[in-house]
Each structure stands twice: as C-alpha cells, then as structure tokens.
C-alpha atoms as one frame of an Amber mdcrd trajectory, in Angstrom:
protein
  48.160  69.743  40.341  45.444  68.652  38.385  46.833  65.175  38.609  47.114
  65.019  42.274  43.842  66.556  43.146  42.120  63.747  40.638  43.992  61.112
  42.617  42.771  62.453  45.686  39.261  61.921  44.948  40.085  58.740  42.834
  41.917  57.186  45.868  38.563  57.338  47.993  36.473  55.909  45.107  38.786
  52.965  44.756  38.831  52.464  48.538  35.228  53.126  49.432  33.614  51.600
  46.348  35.847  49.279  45.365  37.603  48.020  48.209  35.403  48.357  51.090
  31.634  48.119  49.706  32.578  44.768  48.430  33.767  43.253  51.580  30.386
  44.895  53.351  28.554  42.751  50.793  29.756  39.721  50.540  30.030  39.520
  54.171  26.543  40.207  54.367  26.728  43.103  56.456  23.577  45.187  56.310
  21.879  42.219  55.045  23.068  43.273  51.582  23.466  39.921  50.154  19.943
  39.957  49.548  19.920  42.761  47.613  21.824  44.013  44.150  25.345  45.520
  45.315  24.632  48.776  43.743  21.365  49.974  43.093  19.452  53.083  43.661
  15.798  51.613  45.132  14.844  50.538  48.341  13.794  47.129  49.118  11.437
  45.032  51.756  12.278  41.978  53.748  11.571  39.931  50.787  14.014  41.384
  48.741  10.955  42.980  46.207  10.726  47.221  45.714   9.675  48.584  49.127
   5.790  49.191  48.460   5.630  52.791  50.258   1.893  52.441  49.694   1.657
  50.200  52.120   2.928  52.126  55.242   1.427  55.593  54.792  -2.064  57.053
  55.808  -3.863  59.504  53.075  -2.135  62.522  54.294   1.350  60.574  53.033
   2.102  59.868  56.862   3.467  57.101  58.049   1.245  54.363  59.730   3.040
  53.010  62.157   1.274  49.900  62.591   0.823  49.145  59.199   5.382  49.868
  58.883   5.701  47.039  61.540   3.023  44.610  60.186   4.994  45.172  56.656
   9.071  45.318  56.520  11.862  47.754  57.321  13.929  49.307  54.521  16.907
  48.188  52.923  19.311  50.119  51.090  21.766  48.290  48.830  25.733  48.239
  49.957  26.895  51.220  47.417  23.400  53.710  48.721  24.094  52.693  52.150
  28.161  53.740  52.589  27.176  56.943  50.487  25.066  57.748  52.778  27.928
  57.100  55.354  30.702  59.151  53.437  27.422  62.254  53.630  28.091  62.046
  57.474  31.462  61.884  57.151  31.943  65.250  54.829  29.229  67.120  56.720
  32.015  67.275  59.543  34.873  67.315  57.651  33.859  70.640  55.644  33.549
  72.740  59.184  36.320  70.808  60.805  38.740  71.970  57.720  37.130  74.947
  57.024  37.920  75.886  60.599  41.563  74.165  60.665  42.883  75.721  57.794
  40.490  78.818  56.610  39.752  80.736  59.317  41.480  83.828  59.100  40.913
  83.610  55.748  37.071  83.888  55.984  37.615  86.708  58.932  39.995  88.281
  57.199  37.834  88.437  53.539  34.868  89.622  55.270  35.865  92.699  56.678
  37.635  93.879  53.426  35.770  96.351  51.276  36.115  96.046  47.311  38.893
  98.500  46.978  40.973  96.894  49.551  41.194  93.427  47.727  44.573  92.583
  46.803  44.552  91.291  43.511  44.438  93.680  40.528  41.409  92.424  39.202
  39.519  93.655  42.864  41.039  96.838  41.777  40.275  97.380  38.512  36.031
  96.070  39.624  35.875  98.733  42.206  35.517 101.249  39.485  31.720 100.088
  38.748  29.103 100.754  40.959  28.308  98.021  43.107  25.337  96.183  43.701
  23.359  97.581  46.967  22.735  95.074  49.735  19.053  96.561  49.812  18.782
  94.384  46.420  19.416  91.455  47.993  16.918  91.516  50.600  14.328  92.872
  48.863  14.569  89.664  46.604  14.859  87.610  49.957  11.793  89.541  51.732
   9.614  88.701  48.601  11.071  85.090  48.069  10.419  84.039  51.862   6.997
  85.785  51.448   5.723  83.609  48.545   7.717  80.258  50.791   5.598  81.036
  53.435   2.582  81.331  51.244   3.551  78.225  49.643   3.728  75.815  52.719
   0.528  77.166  54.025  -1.675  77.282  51.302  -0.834  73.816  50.165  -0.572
  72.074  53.867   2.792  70.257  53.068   3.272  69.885  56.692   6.140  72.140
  56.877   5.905  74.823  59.812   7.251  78.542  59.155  10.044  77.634  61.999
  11.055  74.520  59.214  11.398  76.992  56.566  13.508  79.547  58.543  15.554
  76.387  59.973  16.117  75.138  56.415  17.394  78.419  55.350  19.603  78.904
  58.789  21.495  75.018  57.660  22.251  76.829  54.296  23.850  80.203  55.488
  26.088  78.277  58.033  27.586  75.703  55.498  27.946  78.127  52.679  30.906
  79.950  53.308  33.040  76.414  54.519  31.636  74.458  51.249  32.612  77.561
  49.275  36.070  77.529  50.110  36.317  74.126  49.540  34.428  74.328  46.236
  36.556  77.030  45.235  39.719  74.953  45.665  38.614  71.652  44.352  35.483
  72.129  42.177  33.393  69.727  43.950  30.939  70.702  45.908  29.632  68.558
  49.554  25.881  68.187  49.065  23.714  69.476  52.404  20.943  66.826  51.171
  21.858  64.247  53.791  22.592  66.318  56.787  19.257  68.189  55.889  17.036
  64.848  55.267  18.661  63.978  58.926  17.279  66.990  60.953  14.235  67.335
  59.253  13.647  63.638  59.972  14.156  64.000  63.511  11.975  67.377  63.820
   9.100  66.201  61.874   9.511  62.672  61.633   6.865  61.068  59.205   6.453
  63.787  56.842   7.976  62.901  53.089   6.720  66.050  51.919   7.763  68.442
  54.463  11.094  66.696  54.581  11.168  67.118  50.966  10.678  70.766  51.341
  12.828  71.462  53.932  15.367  69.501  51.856  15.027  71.427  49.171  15.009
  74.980  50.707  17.775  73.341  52.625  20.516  71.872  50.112  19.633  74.101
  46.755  19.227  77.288  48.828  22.858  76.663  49.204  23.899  75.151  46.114
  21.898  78.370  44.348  23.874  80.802  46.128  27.207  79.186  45.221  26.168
  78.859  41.668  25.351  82.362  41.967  28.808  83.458  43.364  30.264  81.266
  40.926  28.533  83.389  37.857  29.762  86.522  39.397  33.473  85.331  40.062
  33.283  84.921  36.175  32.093  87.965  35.245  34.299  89.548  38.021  37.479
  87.839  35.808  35.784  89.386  32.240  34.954  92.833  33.966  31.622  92.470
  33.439  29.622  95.166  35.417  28.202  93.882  39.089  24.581  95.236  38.447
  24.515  93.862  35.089  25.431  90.518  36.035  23.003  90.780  38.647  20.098
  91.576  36.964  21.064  89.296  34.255  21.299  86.441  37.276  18.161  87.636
  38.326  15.796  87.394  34.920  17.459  84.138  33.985  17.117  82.545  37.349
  12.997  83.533  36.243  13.021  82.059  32.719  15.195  79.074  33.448  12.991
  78.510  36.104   9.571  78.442  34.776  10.753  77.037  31.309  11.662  74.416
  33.265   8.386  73.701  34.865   6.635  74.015  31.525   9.095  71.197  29.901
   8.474  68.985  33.198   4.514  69.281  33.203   4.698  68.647  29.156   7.313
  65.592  29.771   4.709  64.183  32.344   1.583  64.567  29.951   3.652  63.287
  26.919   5.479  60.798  27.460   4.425  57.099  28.266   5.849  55.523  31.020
   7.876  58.603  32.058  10.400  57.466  34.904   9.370  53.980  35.269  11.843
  51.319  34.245  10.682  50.112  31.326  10.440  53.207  29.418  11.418  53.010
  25.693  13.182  55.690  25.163  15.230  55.011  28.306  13.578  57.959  30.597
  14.228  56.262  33.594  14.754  58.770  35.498  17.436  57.714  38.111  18.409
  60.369  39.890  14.352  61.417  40.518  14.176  57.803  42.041  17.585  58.207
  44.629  15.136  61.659  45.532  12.307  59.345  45.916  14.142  56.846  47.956
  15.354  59.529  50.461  11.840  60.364  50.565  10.846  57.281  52.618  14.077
  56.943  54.249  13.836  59.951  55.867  10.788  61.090  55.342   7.864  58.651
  55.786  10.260  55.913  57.990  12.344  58.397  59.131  16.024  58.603  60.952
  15.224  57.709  64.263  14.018  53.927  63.077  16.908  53.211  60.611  19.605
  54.906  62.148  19.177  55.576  65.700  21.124  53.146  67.825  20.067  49.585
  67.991  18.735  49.909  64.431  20.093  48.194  61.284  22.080  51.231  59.726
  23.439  52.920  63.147  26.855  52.045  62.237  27.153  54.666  59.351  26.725
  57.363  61.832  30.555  56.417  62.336  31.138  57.757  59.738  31.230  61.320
  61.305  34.166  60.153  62.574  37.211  61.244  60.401  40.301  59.748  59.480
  42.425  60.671  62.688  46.089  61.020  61.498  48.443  61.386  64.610  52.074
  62.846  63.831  55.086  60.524  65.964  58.526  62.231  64.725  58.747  61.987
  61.208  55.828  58.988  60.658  52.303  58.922  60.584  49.481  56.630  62.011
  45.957  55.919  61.157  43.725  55.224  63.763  41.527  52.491  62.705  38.481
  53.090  65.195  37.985  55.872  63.907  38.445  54.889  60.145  35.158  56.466
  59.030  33.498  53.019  60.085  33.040  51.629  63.631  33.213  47.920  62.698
  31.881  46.952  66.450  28.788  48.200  65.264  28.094  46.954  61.883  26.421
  43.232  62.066  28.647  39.865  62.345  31.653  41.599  62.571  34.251  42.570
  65.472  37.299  44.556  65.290  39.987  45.106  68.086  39.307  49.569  69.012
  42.531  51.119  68.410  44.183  49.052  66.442  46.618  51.272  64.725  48.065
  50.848  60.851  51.181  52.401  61.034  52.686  53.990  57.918  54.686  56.645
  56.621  52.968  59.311  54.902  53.174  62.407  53.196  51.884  65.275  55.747
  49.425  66.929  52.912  46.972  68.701  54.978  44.386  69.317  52.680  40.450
  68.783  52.296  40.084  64.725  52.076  39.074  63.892  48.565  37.520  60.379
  49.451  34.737  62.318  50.732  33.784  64.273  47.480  32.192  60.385  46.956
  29.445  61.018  49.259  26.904  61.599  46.425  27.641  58.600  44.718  25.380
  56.593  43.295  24.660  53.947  40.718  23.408  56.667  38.918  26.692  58.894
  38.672  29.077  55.870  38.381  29.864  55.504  35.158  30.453  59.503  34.439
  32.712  59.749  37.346  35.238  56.852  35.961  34.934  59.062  32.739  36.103
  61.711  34.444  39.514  60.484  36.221  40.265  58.774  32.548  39.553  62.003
  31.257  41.985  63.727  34.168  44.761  60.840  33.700  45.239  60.318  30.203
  43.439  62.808  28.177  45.047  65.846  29.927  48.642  64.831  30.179  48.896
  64.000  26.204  46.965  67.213  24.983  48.632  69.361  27.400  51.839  67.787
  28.655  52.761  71.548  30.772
C-alpha cells in the first residue's frame, strides 16, 4: 500500500517536473528560456531579480505607472506549473471529496462519541469531553485581538477580509482532511487564497499576506490540531488534557518562536540574502516573498487574467477527465490539466484523445500532492520516494 500510494505521487513528479516542465522550457513557452528552469525568484524583462522597489508607492501599493514604465513578472518554468498543479488540486479536493466522501462526512457528523464504531470511540467516551463553549471562547478572543491587529496597524485588510479568510478555511477543511487522513499530504489553500485576495484587494502585498495567512494556516492549524488529538485519542489520553495541553503549547511555541526570529534578525549578518555564510538563505521565506508581488503588489488580474502571459495555468482547474468505454479507458487531452491553445507558440488539436487501458483506481490523484513544489523542497521529496522504494521494502519486507 505504501508502495502504491508513493508511486502515485511519484508518477506526477516524474510527469509534471520531469517530463512536462522541460518541454515548457526549452520550447520557450512562458518566455522561460530566459530564465533558470527552476528557481524560486521572480525576474524582469531583462532577465535580472524583479526590483519590487521600483513599482510600489510608500504605502507598499502598487504604482501603476511606474509597473508599466518598468517590466512584468516572470516566474521560472518549475514556480510557474506549481502554481498550475495549486489550481488544479484546489478543485480536485471538493470534486473527490464530494465523489467519493460524502456520506461519509454526513454520516460522521451527526454521530455522537458513544455511537462511533470502532472500539477505541468506545472506550474515549468514558472521559469527559471537551465543551464546545471552549472552543469559541478561544475563537471570540482570537478574532478580537485579529481585528485589533489589522486596524491598529493599517495593513489594508478590511474586517470583511478577515471573516472571508476564515470562511475559505472552514469550507476546505473537512475535504483536505479526509484526504490528509488517507494519504498524509496535505493540499495547501496558499494559492487559491493569494487568488481571491488578489482579486478583492488587488495591490495590497500586505493585506494579501494577511489574508493568506489567516487563510491557509487557519486551516493547516486546525488539522494539525485534529491530528494531535487523533493521537492522543489512539493512547487514551484524556480530551481536556490534550486540549489544554494544545492550548499552552500553541502559546509557548508561538512566542518562543517570535523571540528566536527577532534575535535571528538582530544577530545574524546577512540573514536570508544569498550570500550568507552560514547558508541562511532562507528559501522558502523568499517563494513567500515572491507570492507577495505576484499576487499581492501586481496582482492576479495582470498575470493571469485572460490575454495575459500566465492565463494558460488557469487550465489547470481542469482535471484529468477519464471516460469509461466497456472495459478501456480514455484520457481526454484538452482537458489534460493544460490547455495547450493557450500557452504561447504552441497549438494542439481540442479533443484529441490518448486511448489506453487502465486500471479503474478511483482514488485522490497523487500528481497533484506536487502543487507545492518548489526548488526549495526538491531535493527532500526525491529523498523521500528512495526512502519509500528501497529503504522500506528491505527493513520491512511484510
């Protein structure tokens, strides 16, 4: 099981990263040529580091004159297709969710503790459980001080932004849940939440930012959370200990945190610049940063609305269609997570079908658990399938 679910994942990585963003490059598409295949920066029509600087006012908005007297932004090959497979598992995590979960989900939430069906449910409805009333007294006081935050400090996030933000995590969490719970990977809401907030309030890095943030790791929090407590559910660990235990290290973690990051910044030369010494180069601070002006200073609506240079990810919403004929099954290649007819110097007959026999495995596609990808994560992830291929089998054959 292990195997298959590795190759599952692995087979998009080879395909996406190593089959397809190498054509895109070398046929120039995107412009990429001009540009490092993989790389985690923006660029300008030169082919030097986009200068932000350049294009934004003193309140970090965008000048719009000053974008068009300067360049557009280009993404390398590898950033821009991971950007395409977000799309692409933002609709594939409802539309499976819904496919193959339903009843589940329905079914779950209108069981109380004692009427679980495993033993374990059983044995856990013994201890007192934890009152909703805790919950939402944590969330009254949490969205109190969120408010307070984004109007004390002017980040040019509205209240509405914040209560959108928190709406895009509660309606994903349950469908990338169930698919975390099956597969261990997790889809990341940090593209489809940089795309709304970039259409909302369109030249505003830091309120995207924000809204990002409240957005994706509201989300990723609360499965964390649920993920602690499944654990301690398994050892029979008491709900309202694990809770409050959740609770006071979610406070310490938090501001220790804080205190090592303002110490790091005072401390260390050259922190997250790349030629630090000690090899602090912070990579995945600078894909955050590049988002930034992506989606928040430039914003969607001039790099990916149709007509402009990146429109033909948005494709990639499209999912692999597979159509059952009798015992066979066909791929439909216009909808092959790409729409070729929109991606520069190329053309592609719509339609055009592939057909081949496959297996009918109806399960979550793994090619899409690539979506975060990038040049920053590469090198661990081919550790991992190694690790899942060859380690495994020899040190535990069963």
């Amino acid at each position: 099981m292990i195997g298959w679910a590795e190759a599952n994942v692995a087979a998009g990585f080879v395909a996406f990263f190593w089959i397809l963003t190498p054509v895109l490059y070398y046929k120039n598409v995107w412009h990429g040529q001009y540009f490092p295949i993989s790389s985690r920066g923006s660029y300008d029509n030169t082919g030097k580091k986009y200068n932000v600087s350049r294009i934004i006012n003193a309140d970090a908005s965008i000048n719009v004159a000053a974008y068009e007297a300067y360049s557009p932004i280009f993404l390398s090959t590898t950033f821009a297709v991971s950007y395409g497979l977000s799309f692409a598992a933002i609709t594939a995590t409802l539309t499976h969710a819904i496919l193959f979960y339903r009843k589940q989900i329905w079914t779950q939430s209108r069981r109380s503790m004692s009427e679980q069906p495993d033993i374990h449910a059983r044995l856990m409805s013994r201890y007192p459980q934890v009152p909703d009333w805790y919950y939402l007294a944590i969330f009254v006081v949490m969205f109190t001080f969120g408010v307070v935050c984004i109007k004390v400090w002017e980040v040019g996030l509205p209240v509405w932004g914040l209560v959108l933000a928190l709406g895009v995590a509660f309606f994903y969490v349950v469908p990338i849940g169930m698919i975390q719970a099956i597969t261990n990977q997790q889809v990341g809401l940090n593209v489809i939440s940089e795309l709304i907030v970039g259409y909302v309030l369109p030249g505003k890095p830091v309120a995207m930012m924000m809204f990002k943030t409240y957005g994706y790791i509201t989300m990723s929090q609360a499965l964390m959370f649920t993920s602690d407590f499944k654990l301690g559910h398994y050892m029979k660990i008491p709900p309202r200990t694990m809770f409050f235990a959740q609770v006071i290290c979610a406070v310490v973690a938090g501001t220790t945190q804080l205190g090592v990051q303002s110490w790091m910044f005072t401390n260390i030369p050259g922190l997250c610049t790349p030629e630090q010494k000690n090899n602090f180069i912070c990579p995945n601070t600078e894909v955050f940063g590049t988002a930034s002006i992506v989606w928040g200073v430039i914003g969607p609506a001039r790099q990916f609305s149709k007509g402009q240079l990146y429109y033909g990810t948005f494709h990639f919403y499209c999912e692999i269609s597979l159509h059952a004929k009798g015992n066979s099954y066909t791929f439909s290649a216009h909808v092959l997570l790409l729409d070729w007819n929109h991606l520069p110097h190329h053309r592609m007959a719509a339609d055009e079908e592939i057909p081949g026999k496959l297996d009918p495995v109806f399960e979550f596609p793994g090619h899409l658990l690539w979506h975060w990808l990038h040049p920053a994560s590469e090198r661990r992830q081919l550790c991992h399938m190694v690790h899942c291929w060859v380690y495994l089998p020899v040190r535990h054959p069963a």
